[in-house]
Every structure is written in structure tokens, then in C-alpha cells.
PyMOL Python script that loads the backbone (N, CA, C, O; Angstrom):
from pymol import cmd

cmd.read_pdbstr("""\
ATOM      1  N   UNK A   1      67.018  93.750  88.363  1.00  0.00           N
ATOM      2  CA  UNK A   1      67.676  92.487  88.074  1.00  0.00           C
ATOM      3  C   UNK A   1      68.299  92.538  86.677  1.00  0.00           C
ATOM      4  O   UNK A   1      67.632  93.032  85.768  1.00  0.00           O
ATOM      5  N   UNK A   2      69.419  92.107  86.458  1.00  0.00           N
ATOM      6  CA  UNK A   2      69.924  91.859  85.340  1.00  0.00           C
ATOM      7  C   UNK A   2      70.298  90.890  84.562  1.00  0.00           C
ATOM      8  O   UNK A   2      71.195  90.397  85.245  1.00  0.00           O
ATOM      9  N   UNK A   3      70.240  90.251  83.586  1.00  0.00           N
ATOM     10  CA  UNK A   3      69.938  89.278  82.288  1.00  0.00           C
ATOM     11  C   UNK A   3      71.445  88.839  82.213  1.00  0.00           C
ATOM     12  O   UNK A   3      72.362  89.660  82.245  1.00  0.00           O
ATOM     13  N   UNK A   4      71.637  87.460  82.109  1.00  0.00           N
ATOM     14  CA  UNK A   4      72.342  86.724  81.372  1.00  0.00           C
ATOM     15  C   UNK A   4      72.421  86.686  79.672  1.00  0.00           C
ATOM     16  O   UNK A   4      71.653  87.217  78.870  1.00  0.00           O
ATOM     17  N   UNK A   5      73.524  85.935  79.440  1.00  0.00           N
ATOM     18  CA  UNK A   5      73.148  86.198  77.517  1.00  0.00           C
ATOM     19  C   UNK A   5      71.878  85.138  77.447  1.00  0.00           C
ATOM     20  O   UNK A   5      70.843  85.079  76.783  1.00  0.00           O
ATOM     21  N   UNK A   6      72.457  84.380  78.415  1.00  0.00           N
ATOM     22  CA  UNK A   6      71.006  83.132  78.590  1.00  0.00           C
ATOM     23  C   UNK A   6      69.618  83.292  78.524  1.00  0.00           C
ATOM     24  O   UNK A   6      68.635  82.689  78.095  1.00  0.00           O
ATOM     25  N   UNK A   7      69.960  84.541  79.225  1.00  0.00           N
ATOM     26  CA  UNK A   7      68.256  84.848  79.819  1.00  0.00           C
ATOM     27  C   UNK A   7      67.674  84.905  80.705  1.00  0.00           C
ATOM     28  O   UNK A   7      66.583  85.465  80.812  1.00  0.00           O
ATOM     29  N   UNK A   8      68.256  84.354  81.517  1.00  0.00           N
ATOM     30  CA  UNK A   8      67.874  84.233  82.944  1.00  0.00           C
ATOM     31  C   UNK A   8      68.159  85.550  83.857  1.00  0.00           C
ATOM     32  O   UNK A   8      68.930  86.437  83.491  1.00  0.00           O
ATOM     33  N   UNK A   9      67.644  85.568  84.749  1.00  0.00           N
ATOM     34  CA  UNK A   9      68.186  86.649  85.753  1.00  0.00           C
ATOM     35  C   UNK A   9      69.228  86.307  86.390  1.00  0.00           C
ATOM     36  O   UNK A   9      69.622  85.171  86.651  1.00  0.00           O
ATOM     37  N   UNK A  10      69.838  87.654  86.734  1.00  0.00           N
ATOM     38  CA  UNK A  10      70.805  87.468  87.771  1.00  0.00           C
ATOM     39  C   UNK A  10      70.367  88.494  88.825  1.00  0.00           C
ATOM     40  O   UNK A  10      69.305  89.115  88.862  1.00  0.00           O
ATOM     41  N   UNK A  11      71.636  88.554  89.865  1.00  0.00           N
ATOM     42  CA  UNK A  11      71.113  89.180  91.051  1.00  0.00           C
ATOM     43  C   UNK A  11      72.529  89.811  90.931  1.00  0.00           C
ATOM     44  O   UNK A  11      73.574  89.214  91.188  1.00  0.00           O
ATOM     45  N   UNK A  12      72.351  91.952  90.222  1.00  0.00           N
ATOM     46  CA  UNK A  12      72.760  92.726  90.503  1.00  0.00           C
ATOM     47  C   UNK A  12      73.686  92.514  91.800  1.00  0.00           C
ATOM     48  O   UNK A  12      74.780  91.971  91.644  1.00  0.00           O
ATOM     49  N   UNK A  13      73.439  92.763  92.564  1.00  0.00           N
ATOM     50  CA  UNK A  13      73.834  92.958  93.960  1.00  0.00           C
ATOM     51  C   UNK A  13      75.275  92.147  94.041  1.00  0.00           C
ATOM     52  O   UNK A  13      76.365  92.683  94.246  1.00  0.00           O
ATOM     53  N   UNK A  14      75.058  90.863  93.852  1.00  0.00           N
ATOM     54  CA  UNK A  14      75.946  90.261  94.194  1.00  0.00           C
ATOM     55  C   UNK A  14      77.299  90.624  93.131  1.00  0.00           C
ATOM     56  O   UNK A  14      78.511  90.578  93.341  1.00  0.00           O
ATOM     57  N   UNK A  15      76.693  90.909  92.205  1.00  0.00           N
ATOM     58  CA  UNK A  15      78.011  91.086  91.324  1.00  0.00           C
ATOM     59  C   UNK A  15      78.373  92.314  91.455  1.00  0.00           C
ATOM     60  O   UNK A  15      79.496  92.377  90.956  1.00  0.00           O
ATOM     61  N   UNK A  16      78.037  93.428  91.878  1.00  0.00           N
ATOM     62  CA  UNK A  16      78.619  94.540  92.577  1.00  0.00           C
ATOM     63  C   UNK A  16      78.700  94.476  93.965  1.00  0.00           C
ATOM     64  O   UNK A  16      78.751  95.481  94.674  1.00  0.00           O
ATOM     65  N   UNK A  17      78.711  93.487  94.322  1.00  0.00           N
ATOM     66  CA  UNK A  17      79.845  93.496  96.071  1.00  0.00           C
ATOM     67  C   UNK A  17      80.793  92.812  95.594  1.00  0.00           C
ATOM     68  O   UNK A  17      81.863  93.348  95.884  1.00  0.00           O
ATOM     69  N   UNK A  18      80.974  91.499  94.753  1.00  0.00           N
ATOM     70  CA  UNK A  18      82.395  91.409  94.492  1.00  0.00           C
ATOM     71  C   UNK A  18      83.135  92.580  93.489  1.00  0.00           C
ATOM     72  O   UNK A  18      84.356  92.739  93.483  1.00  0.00           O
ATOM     73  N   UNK A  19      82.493  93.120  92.912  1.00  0.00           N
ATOM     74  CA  UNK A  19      83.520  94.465  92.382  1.00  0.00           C
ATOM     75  C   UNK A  19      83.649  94.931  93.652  1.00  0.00           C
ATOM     76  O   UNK A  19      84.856  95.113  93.810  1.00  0.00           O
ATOM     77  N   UNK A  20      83.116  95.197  94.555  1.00  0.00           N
ATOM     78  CA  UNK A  20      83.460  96.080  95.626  1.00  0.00           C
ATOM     79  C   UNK A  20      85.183  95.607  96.154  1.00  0.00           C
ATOM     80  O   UNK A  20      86.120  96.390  96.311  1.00  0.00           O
ATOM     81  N   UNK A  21      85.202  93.891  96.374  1.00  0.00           N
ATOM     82  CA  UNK A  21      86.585  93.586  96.769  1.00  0.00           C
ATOM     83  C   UNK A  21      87.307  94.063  95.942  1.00  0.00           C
ATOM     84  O   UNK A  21      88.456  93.696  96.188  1.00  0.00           O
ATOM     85  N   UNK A  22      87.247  94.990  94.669  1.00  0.00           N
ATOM     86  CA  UNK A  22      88.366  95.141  93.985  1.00  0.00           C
ATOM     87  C   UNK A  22      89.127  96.315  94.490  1.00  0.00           C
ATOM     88  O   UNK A  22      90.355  96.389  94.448  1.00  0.00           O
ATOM     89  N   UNK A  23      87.896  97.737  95.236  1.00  0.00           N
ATOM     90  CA  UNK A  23      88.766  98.803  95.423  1.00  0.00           C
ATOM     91  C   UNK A  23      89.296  99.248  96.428  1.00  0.00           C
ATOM     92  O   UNK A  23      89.311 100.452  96.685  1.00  0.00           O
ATOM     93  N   UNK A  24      89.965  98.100  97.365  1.00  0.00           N
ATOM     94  CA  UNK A  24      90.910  98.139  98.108  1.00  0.00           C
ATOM     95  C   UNK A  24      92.172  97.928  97.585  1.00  0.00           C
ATOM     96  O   UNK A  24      93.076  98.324  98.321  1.00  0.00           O
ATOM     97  N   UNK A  25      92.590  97.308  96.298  1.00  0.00           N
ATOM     98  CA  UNK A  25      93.592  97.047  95.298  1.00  0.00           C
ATOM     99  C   UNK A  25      93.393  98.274  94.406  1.00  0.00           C
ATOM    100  O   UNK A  25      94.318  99.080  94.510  1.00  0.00           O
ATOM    101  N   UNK A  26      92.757  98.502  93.850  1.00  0.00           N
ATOM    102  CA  UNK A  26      92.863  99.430  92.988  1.00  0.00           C
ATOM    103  C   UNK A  26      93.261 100.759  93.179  1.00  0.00           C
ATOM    104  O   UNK A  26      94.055 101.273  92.392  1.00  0.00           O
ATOM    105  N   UNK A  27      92.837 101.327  94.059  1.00  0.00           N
ATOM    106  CA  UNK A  27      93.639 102.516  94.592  1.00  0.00           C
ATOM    107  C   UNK A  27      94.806 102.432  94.618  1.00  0.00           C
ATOM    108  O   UNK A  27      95.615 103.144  94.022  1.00  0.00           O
ATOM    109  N   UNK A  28      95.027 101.448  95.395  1.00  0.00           N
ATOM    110  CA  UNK A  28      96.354 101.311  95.683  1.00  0.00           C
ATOM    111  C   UNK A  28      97.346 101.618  93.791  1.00  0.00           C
ATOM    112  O   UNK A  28      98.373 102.285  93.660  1.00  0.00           O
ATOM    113  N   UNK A  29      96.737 101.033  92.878  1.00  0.00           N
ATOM    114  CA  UNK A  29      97.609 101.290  91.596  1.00  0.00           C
ATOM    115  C   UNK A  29      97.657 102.228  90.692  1.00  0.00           C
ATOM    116  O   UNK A  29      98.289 102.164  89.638  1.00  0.00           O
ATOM    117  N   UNK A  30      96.663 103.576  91.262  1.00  0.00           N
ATOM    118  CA  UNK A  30      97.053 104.910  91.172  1.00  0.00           C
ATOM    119  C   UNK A  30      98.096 105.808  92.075  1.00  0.00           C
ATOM    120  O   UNK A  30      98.419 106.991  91.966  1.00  0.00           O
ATOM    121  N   UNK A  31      98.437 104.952  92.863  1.00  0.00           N
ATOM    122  CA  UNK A  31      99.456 105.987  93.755  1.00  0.00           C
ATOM    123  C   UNK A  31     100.978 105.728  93.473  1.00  0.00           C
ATOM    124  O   UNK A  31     101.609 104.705  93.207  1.00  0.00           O
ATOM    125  N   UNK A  32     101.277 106.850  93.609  1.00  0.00           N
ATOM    126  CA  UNK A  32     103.108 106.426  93.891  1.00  0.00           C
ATOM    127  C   UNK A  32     103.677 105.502  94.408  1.00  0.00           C
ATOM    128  O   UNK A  32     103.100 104.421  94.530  1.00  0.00           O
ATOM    129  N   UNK A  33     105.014 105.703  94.863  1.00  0.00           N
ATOM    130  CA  UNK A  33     105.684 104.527  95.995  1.00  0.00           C
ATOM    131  C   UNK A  33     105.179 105.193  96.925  1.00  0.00           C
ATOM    132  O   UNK A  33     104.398 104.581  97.654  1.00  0.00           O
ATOM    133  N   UNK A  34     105.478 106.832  97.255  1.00  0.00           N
ATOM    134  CA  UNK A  34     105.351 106.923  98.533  1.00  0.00           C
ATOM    135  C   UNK A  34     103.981 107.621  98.790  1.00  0.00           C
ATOM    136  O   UNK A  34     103.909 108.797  99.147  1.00  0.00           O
ATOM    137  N   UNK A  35     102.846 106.780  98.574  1.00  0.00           N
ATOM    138  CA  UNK A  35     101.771 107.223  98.527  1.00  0.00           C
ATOM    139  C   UNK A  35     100.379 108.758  98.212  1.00  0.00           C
ATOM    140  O   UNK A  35      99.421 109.316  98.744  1.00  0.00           O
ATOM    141  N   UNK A  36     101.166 108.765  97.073  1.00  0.00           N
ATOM    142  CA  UNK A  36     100.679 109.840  96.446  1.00  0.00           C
ATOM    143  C   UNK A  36      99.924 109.863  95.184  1.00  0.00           C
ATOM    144  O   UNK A  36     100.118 108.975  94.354  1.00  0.00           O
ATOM    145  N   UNK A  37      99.208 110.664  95.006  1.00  0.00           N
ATOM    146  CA  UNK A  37      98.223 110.124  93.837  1.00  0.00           C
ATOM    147  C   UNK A  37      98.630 111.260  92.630  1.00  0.00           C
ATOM    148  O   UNK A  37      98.405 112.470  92.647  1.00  0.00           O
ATOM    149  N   UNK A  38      99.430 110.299  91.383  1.00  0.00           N
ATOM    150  CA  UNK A  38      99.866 110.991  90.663  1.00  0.00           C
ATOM    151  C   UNK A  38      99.087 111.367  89.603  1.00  0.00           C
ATOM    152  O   UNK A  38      98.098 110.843  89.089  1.00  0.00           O
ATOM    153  N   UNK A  39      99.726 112.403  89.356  1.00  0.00           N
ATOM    154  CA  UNK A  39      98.792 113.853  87.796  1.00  0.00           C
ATOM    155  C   UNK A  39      99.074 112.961  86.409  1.00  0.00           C
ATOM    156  O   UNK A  39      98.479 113.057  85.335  1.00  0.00           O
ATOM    157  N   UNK A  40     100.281 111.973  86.808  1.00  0.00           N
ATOM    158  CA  UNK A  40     100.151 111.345  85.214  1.00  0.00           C
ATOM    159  C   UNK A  40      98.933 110.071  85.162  1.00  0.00           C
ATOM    160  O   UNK A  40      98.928 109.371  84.150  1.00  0.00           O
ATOM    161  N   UNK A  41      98.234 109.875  85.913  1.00  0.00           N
ATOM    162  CA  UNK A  41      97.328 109.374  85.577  1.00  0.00           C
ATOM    163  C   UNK A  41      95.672 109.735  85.945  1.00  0.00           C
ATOM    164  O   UNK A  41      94.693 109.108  85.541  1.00  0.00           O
ATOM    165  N   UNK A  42      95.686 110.927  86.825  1.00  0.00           N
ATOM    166  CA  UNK A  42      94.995 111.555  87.568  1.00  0.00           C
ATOM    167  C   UNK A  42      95.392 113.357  87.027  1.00  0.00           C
ATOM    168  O   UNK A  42      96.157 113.957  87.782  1.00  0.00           O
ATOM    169  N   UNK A  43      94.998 113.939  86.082  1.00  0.00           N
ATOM    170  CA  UNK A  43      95.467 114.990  85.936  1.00  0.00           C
ATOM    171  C   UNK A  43      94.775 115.969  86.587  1.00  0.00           C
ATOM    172  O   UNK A  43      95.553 116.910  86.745  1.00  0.00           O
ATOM    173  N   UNK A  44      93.694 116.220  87.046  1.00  0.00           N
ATOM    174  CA  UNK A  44      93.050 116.767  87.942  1.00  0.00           C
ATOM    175  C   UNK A  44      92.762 116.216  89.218  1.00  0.00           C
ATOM    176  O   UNK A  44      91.836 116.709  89.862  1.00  0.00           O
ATOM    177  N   UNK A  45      93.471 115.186  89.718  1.00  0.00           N
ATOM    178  CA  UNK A  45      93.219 114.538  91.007  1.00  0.00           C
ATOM    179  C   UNK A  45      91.975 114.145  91.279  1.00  0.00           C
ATOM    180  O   UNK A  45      91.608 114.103  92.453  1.00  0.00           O
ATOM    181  N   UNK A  46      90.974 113.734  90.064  1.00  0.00           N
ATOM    182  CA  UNK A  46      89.486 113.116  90.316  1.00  0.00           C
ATOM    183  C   UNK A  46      89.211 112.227  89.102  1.00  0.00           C
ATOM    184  O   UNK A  46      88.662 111.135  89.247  1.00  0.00           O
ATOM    185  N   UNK A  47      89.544 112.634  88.052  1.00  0.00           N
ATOM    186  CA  UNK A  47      89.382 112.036  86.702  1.00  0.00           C
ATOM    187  C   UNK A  47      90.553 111.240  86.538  1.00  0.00           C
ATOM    188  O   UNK A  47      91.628 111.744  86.862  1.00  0.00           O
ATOM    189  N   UNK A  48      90.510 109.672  85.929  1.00  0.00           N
ATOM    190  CA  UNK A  48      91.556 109.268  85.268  1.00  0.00           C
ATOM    191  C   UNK A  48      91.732 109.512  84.088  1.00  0.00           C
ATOM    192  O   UNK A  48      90.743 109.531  83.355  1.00  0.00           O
ATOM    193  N   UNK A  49      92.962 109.756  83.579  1.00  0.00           N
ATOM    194  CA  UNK A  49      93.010 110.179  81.877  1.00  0.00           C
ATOM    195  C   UNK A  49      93.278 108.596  80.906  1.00  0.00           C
ATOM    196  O   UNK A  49      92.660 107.552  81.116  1.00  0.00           O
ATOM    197  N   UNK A  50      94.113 108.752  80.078  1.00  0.00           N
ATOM    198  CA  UNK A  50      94.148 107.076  79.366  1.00  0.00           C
ATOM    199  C   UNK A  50      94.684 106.294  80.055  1.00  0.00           C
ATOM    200  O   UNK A  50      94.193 105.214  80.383  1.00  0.00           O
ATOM    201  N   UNK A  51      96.018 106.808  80.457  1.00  0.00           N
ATOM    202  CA  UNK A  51      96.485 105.972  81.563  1.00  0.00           C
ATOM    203  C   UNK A  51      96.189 105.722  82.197  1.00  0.00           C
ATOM    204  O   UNK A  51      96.520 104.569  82.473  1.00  0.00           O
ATOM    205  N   UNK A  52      95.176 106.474  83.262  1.00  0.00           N
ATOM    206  CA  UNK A  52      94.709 105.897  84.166  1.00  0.00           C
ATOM    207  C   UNK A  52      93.919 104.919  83.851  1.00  0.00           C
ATOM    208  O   UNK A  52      94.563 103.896  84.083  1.00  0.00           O
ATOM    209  N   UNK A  53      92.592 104.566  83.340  1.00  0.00           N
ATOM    210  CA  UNK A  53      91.949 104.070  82.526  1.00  0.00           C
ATOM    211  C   UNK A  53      93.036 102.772  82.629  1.00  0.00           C
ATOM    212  O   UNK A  53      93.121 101.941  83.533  1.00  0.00           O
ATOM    213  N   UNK A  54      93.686 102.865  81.620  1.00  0.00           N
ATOM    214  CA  UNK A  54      94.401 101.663  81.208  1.00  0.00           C
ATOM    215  C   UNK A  54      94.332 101.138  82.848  1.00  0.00           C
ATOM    216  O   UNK A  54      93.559 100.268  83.249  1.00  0.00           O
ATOM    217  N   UNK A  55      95.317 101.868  83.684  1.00  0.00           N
ATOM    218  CA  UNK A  55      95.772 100.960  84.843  1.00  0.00           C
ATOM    219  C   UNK A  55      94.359 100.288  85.683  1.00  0.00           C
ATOM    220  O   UNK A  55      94.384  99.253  86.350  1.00  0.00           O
ATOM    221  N   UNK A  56      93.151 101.168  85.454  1.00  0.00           N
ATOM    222  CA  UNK A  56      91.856 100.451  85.664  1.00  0.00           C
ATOM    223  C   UNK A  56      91.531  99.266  85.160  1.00  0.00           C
ATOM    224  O   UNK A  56      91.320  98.319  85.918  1.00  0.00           O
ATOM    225  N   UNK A  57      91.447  99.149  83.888  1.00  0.00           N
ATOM    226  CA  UNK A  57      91.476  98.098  83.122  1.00  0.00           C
ATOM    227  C   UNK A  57      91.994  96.659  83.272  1.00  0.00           C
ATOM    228  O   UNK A  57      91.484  95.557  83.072  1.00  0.00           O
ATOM    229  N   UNK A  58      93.125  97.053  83.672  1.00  0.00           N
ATOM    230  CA  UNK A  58      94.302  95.832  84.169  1.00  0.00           C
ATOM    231  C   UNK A  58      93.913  95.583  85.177  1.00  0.00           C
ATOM    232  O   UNK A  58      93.290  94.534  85.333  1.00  0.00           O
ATOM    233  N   UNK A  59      94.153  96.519  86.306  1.00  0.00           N
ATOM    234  CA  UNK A  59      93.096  96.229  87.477  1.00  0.00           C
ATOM    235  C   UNK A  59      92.124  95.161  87.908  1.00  0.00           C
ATOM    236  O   UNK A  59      92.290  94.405  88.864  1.00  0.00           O
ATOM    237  N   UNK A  60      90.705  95.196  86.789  1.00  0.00           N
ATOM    238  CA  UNK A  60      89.723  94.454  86.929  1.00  0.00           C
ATOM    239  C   UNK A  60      89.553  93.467  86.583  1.00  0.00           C
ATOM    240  O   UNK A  60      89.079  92.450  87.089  1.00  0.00           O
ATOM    241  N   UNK A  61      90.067  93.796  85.377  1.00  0.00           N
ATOM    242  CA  UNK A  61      89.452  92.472  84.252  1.00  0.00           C
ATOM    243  C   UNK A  61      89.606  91.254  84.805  1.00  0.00           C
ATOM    244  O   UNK A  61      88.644  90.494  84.911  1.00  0.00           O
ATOM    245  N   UNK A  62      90.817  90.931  85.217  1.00  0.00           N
ATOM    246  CA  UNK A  62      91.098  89.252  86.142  1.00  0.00           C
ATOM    247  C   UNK A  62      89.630  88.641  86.907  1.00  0.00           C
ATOM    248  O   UNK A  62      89.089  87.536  86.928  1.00  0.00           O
ATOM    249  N   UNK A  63      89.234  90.332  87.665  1.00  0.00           N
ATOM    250  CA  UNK A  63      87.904  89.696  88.417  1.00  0.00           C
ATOM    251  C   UNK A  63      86.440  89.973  87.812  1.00  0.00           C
ATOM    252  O   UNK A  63      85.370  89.451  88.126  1.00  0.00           O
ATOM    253  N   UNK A  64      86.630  90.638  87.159  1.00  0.00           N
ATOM    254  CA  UNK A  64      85.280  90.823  86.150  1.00  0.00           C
ATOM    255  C   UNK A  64      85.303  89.280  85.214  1.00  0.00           C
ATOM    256  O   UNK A  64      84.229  88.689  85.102  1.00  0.00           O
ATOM    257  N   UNK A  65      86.544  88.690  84.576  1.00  0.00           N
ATOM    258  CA  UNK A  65      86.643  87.649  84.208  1.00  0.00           C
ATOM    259  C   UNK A  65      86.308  86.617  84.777  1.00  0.00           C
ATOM    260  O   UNK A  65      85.565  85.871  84.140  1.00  0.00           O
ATOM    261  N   UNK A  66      86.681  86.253  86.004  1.00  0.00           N
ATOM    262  CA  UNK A  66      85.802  85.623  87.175  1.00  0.00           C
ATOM    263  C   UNK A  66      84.519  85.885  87.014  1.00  0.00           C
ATOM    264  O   UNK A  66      83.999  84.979  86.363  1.00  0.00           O
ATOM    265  N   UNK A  67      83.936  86.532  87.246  1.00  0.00           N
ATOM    266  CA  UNK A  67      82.932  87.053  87.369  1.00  0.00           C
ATOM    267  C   UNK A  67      81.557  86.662  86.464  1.00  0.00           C
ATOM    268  O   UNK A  67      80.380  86.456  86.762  1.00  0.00           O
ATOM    269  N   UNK A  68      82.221  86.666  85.374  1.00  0.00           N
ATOM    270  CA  UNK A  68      81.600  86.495  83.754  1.00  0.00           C
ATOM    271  C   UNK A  68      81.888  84.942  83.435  1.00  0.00           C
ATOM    272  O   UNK A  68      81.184  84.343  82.622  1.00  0.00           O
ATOM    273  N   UNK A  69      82.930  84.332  84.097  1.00  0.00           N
ATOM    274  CA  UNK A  69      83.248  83.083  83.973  1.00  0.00           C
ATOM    275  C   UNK A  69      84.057  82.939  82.767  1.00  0.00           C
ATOM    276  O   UNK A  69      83.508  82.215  81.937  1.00  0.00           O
ATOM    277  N   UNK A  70      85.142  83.382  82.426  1.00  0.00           N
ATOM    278  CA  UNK A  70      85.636  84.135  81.091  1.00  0.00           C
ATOM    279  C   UNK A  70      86.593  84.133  81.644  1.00  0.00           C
ATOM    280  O   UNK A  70      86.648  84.435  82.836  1.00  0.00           O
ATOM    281  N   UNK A  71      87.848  83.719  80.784  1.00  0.00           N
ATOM    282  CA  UNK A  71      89.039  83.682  81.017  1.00  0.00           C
ATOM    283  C   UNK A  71      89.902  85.104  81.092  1.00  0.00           C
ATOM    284  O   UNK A  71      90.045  85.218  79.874  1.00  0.00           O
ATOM    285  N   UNK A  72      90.300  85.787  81.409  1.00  0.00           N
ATOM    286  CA  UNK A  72      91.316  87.036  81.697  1.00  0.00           C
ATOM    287  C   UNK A  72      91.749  87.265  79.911  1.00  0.00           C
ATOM    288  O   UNK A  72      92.402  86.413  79.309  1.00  0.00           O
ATOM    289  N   UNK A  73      91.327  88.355  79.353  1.00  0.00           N
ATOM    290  CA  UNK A  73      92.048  88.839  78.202  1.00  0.00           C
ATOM    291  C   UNK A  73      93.730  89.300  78.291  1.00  0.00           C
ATOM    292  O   UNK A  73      94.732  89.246  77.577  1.00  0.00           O
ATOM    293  N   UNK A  74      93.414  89.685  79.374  1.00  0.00           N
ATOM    294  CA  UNK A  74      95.089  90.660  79.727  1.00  0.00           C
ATOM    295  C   UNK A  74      96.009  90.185  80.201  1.00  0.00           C
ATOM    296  O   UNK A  74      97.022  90.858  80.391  1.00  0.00           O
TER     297      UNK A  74
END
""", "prot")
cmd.dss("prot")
cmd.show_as("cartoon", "prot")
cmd.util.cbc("prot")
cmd.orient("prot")
């Protein structure tokens, strides 16, 4: 179980199944147009490099912000 700043518990679980709705979108914003998974953000086709990263970043945060109850930085 994991802690609020509050203190209280939370329930793990649930907050990693809604990350889960994220990586049906997210893939999707490593690939090309025509569906290919590019080396400029994937330079070994497993690791993201900064860029990739970055495009992770952007990615989540909206729903991690949700999440946290926290307004979107990005």
C-alpha cells in the first residue's frame, strides 16, 4: 500500500490500472506516420533516449495530474 502526503493509505492497484489506460496512447507517440518506431527517439528500438523521454513526459503528466489531483504542468 502506498501513502498519501496525508498519510493515509492508498490502494496501489488502482492507480496503476489507470496508468495502464495511458499505453494505448502512448505508443502510439513513438511511432511515425506510417507506423514505425523511430531511432530518433528509440535509438536502439527498446530504450527511449531524451526525446523520447520528453515525448513520455508529455504523454502522462495530463493523467498522472488527474491522478494526483494536480493541475497539468505542461
Amino acid at each position: 500500500m502506498g501513502r498519501t502526503l496525508s498519510g493515509s493509505v492508498t490502494n496501489p492497484w488502482t492507480f496503476n490500472a489507470n496508468l495502464m489506460d495511458l499505453y494505448p496512447t502512448l505508443i502510439d507517440k513513438f511511432l511515425t506516420a506510417d507506423g514505425f518506431l523511430s531511432k530518433k527517439v528509440m535509438p536502439d528500438y527498446l530504450h527511449p533516449n531524451e526525446a523520447g523521454y520528453k515525448i513520455w513526459a508529455e504523454a502522462i503528466e495530463p493523467k498522472v495530474a488527474e491522478l494526483m489531483d494536480e493541475k497539468p504542468k505542461i
